[in-house]
TORVOTOR-619881 format. One record per residue (C-alpha): residue number from 1; y, z, x; residue in one letter. Coordinates in Angstrom, 3 decimals. Each point is the difference from the previous one (the first is absolute). Last residue first. Layout:
BEGIN
PT    nr          v          w          u   rest
PT   NUM          Y          Z          X      a
...
This chain:
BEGIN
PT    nr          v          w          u   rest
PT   305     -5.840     49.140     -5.396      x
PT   304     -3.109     -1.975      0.818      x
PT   303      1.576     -3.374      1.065      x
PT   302      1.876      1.993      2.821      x
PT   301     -3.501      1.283      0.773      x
PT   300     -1.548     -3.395      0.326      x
PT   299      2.764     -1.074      1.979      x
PT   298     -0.520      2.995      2.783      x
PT   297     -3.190     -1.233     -0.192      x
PT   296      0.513     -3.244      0.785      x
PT   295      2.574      0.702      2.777      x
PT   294     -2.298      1.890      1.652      x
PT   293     -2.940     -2.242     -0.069      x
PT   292      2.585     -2.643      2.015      x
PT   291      0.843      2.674      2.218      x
PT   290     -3.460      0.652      0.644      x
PT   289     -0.743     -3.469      0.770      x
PT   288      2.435     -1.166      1.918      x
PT   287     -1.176      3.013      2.713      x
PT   286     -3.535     -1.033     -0.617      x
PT   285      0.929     -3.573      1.215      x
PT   284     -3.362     -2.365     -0.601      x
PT   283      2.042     -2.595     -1.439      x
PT   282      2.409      1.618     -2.263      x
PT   281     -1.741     -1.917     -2.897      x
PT   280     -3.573      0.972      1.533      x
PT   279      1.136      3.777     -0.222      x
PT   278      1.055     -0.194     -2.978      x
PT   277     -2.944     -1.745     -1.891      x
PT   276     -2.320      2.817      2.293      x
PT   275      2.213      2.682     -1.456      x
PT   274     -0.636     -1.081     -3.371      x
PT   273     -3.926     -0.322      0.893      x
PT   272      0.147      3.619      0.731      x
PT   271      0.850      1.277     -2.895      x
PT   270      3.778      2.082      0.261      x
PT   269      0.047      3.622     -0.866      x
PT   268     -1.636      1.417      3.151      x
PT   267      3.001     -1.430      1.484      x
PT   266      0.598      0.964      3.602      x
PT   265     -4.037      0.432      0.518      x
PT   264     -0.319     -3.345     -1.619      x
PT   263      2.407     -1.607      2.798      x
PT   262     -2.423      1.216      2.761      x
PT   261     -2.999     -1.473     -1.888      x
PT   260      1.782     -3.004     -0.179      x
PT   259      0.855     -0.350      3.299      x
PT   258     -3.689      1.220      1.558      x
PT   257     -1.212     -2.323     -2.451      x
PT   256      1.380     -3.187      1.972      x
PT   255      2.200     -2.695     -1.440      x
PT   254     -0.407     -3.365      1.559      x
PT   253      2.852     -2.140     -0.912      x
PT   252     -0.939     -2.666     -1.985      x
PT   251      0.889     -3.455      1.778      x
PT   250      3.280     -1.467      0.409      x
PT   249     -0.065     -3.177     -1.995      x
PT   248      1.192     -3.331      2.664      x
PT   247      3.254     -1.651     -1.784      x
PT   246      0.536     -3.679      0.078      x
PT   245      3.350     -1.006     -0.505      x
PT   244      1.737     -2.559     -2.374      x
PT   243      3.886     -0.842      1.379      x
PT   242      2.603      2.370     -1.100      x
PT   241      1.956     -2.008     -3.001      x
PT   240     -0.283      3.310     -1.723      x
PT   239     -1.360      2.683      1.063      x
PT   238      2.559      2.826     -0.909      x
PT   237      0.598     -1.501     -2.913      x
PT   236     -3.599      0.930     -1.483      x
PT   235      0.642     -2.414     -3.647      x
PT   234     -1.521      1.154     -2.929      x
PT   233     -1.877     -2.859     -1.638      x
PT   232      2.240     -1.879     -2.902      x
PT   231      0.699     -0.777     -3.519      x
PT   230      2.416     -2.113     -0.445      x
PT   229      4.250      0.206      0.852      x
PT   228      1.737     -3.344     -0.360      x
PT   227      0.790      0.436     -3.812      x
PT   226      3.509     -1.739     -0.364      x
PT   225      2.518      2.289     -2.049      x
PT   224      0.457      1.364     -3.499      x
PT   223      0.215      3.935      0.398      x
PT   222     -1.045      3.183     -1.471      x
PT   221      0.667      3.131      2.478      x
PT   220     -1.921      2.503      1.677      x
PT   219      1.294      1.960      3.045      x
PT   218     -2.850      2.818      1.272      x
PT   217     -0.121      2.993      2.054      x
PT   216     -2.727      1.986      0.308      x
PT   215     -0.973      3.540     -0.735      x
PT   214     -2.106      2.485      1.522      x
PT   213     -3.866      1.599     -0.963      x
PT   212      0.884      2.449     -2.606      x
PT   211      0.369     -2.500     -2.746      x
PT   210     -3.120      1.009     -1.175      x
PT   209     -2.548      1.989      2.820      x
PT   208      0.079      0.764      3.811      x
PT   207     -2.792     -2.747     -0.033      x
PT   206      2.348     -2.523     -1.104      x
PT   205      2.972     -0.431     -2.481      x
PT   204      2.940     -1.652      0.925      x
PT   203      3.388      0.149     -1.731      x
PT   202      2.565     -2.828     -0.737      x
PT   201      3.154     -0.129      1.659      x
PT   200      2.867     -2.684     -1.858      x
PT   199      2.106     -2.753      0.166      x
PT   198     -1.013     -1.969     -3.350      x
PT   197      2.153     -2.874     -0.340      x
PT   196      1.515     -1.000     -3.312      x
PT   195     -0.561     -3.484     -1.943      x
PT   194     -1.561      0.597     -3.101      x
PT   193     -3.522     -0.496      1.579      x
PT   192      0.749      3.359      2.038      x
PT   191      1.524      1.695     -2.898      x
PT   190     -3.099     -0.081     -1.506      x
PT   189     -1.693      2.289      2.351      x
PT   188     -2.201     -0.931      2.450      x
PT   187     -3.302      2.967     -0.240      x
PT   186     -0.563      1.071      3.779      x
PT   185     -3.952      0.689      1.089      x
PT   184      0.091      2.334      2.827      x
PT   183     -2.301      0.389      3.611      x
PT   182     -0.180      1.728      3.041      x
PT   181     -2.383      0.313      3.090      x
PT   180     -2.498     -2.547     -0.700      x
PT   179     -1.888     -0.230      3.317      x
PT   178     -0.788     -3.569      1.984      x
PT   177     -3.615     -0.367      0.565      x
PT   176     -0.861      1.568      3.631      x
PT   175      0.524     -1.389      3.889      x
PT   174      3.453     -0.970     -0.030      x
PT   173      1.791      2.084     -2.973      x
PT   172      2.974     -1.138     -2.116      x
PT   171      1.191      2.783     -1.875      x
PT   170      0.501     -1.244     -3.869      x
PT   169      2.481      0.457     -2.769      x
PT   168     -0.655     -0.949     -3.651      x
PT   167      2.090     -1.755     -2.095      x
PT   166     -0.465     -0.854     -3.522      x
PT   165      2.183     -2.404     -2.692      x
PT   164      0.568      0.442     -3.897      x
PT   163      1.253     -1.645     -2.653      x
PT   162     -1.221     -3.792      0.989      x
PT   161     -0.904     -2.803     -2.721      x
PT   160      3.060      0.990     -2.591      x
PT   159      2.765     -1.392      2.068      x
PT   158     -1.861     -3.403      0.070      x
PT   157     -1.881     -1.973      2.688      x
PT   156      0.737      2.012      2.808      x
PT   155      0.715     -0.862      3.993      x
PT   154     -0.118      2.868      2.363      x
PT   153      2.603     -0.548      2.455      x
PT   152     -0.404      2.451      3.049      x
PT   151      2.763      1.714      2.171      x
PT   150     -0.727      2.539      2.959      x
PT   149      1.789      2.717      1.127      x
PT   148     -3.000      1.480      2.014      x
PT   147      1.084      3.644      0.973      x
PT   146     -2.906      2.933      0.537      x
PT   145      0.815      3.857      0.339      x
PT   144     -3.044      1.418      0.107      x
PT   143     -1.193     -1.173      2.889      x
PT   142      1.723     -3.159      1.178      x
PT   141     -2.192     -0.737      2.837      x
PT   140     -0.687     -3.354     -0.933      x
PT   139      2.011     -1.448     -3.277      x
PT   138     -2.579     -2.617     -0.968      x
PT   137      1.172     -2.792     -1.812      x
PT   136     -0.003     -0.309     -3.482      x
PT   135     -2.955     -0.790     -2.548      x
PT   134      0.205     -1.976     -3.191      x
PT   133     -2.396     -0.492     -2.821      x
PT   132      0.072     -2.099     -3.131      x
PT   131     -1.791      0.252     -3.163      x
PT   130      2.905      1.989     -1.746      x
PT   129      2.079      1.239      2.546      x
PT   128     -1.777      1.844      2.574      x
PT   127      1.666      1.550      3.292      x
PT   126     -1.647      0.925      3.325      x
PT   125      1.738      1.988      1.918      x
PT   124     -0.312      0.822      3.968      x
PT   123      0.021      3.238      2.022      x
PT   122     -0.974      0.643      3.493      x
PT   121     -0.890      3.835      0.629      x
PT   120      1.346      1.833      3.153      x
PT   119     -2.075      0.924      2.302      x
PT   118     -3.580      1.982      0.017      x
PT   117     -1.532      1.864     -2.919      x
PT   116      1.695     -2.725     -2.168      x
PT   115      1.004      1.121     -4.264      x
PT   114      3.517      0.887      0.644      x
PT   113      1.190      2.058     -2.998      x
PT   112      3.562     -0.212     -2.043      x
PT   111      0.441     -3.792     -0.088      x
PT   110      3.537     -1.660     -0.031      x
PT   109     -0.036     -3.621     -0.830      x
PT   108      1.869     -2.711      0.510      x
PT   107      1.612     -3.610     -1.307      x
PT   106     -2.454     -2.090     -2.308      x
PT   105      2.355     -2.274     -1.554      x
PT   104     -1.589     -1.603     -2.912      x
PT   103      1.531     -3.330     -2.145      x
PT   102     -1.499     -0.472     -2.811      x
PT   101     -0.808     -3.599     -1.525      x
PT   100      2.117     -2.700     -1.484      x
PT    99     -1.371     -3.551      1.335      x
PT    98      2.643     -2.906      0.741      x
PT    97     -0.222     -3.450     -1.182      x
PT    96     -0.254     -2.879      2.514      x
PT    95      0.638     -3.210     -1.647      x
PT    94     -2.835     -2.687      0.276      x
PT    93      1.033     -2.441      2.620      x
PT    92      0.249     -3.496     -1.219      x
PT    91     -2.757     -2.427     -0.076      x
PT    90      0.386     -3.168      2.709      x
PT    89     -1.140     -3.090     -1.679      x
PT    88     -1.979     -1.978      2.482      x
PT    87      0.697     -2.702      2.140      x
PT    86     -2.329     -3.122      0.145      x
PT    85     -0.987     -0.791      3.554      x
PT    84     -0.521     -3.705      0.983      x
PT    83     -2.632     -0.648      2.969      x
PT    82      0.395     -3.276      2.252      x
PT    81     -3.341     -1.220      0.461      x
PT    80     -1.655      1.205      3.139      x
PT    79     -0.462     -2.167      2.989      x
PT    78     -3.701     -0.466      1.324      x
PT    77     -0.076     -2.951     -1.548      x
PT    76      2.731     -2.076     -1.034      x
PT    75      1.810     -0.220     -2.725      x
PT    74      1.642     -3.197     -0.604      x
PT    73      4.012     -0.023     -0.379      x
PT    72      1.124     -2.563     -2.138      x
PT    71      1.802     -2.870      1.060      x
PT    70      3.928     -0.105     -0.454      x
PT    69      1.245     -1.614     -3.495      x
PT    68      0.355     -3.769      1.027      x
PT    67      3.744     -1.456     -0.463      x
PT    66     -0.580     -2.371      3.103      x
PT    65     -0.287      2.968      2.690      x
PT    64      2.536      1.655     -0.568      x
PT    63      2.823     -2.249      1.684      x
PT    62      1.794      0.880      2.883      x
PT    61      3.641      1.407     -0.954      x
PT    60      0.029      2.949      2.933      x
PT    59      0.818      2.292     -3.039      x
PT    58     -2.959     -0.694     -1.768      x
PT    57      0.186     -3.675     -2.340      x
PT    56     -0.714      0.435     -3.519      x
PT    55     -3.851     -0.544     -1.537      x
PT    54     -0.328     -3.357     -1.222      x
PT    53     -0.431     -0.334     -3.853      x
PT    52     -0.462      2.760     -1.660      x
PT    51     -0.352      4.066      1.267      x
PT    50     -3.301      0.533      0.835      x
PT    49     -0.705      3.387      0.133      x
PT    48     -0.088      1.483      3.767      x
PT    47     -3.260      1.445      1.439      x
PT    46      0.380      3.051      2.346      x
PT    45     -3.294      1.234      1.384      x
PT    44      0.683     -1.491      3.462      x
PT    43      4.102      1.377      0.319      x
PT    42     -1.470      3.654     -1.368      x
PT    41     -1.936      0.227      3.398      x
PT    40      2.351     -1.824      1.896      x
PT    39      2.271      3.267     -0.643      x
PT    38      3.935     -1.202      0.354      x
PT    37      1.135     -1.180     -3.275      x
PT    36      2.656     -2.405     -0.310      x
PT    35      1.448     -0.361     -3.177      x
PT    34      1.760     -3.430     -1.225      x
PT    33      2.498     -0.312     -3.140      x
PT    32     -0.319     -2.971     -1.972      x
PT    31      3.343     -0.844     -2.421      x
PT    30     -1.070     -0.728     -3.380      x
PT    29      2.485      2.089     -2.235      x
PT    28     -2.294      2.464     -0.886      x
PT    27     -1.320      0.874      3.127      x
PT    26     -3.412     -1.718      2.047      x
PT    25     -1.967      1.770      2.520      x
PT    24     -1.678     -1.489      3.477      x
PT    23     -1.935      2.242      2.001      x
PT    22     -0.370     -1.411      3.774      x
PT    21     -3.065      1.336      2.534      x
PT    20     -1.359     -3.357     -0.074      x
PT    19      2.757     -2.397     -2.353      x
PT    18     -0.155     -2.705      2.858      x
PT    17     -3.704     -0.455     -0.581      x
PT    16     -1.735      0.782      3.561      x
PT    15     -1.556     -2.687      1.884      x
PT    14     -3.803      0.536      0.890      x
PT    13     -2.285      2.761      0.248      x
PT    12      0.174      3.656     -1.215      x
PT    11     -2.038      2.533      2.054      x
PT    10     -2.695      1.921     -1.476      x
PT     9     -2.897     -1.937      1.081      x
PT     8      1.311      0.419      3.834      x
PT     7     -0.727      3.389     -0.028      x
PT     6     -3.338     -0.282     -1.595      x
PT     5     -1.040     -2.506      3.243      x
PT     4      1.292      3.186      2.123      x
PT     3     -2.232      2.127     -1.674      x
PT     2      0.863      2.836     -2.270      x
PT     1     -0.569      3.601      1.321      x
């Protein structure tokens, strides 16, 4: 905070020059033409050239003060210097020049097996081109029967760099890794880079064996556009935007040998640490459980034959 003694430092004594705050300019044929500006600020730092001879009369016709070029502002202190940017050269935009690159429409699937013990399964894709890797959403509850429709741009450097892309098909689980349910490796055809699409169900191979698994729908085409689509982490639609929440684990259900036991009796067949893994998953429920050991073996024998 300046003082009041500062103040008074900064303020201009004594008669004014009758050019203050006045910009005189000269035209070819001699005739004087007067600006007025209206910031004091610029008014103090302007200096006027001596002209010759006695400086012409303002417009009120008092004299100008003896032909004398006005005094020259003193700086101060405490009062910065007036400050004289220099503009730089602006560069011109650089043109924007479009990528060619495949364009991939992963549409559905239809999968012969169901590979939960309880539900429906949740599929997703994950598709690699080249060094890149995309994932769709998750189609919950879908089954076997999933539906994404989604569109990615996979940018290439050449037609010759990428011949061949891979999908593989995925249930989404909660409390385990993620299980590969499905999978293909599709060879793009030349046409493709000639300009046709490729509309077309590829088959899945899997545990039921090659291309016995499903098939999948996909639209492939060759394309010059924008690349906007990168690599990315699947995205749980379901949840998003939901604000962060703080889950509490449910503990381990306590499983009791008088259950298992029980449950071995029904299926001398099945080791007892199997029906203990059940049992936990159903959460102590026997009733869950046998079903659930049911259904497995009644898959095992369908496997069989």
């Amino acid at each position: 905070m300046t003082s009041a003694s500062e103040r008074r430092d900064q303020v201009l004594l004594g008669p004014l020059p009758p050019s203050f705050l006045r910009l005189e300019t000269r035209t070819t044929d001699g005739e004087t033409v007067t600006t007025v500006t209206a910031d004091p600020a610029v008014g103090r730092q302007v200096e006027l050239p001596p002209q010759g001879g006695d400086a012409p009369n303002n417009g009120g016709g008092a004299p100008n003060n003896g032909g004398q070029p006005p005094p020259r502002p003193q700086h101060r202190p405490g009062v910065p210097p007036p400050q004289h940017y220099t503009q730089h050269p602006v560069h011109p935009v650089q043109p924007y020049v479009p990528q060619a690159g495949l364009s991939i429409t992963i549409a559905q699937a239809v999968l012969n097996k169901s590979y939960t013990l309880i539900g429906s399964m949740d599929p997703y894709v994950r598709l690699k081109v080249g060094h890149n890797t995309y994932e769709t959403f998750t189609h919950a509850g879908a089954d076997k029967t999933p539906c994404w429709n989604k569109v990615y741009h996979c940018p290439l450097p050449n037609t010759h760099s990428v011949r061949t892309v891979s999908v593989e098909i995925f249930d989404e689980k909660s409390l385990t890794d993620d299980q590969r349910i499905a999978y293909a490796k599709i060879s793009v055809p030349q046409s493709v880079f000639e300009g046709h699409t490729l509309d077309e169900w590829f088959p899945l191979s899997g545990k039921l064996g090659e291309a016995k698994e499903g098939s999948i729908n996909l639209i492939i085409s060759y394309t010059t556009m924008p690349m906007i689509t990168l690599p990315y982490q699947r995205i749980h639609y379901p949840y998003v935007g939901a604000a962060p929440q703080h889950f509490t684990p449910r503990p381990p259900p306590q499983i009791s040998e008088a259950d298992v036991t029980s449950i071995k009796d029904m299926f001398p067949a099945v080791d007892k640490e199997v029906i203990r893994t059940v049992l936990e998953s159903k959460h102590g429920n026997v009733e869950s459980a046998v079903a659930a050991i049911l259904q497995i073996m009644e898959g095992e024998q369908g496997g069989q034959q």
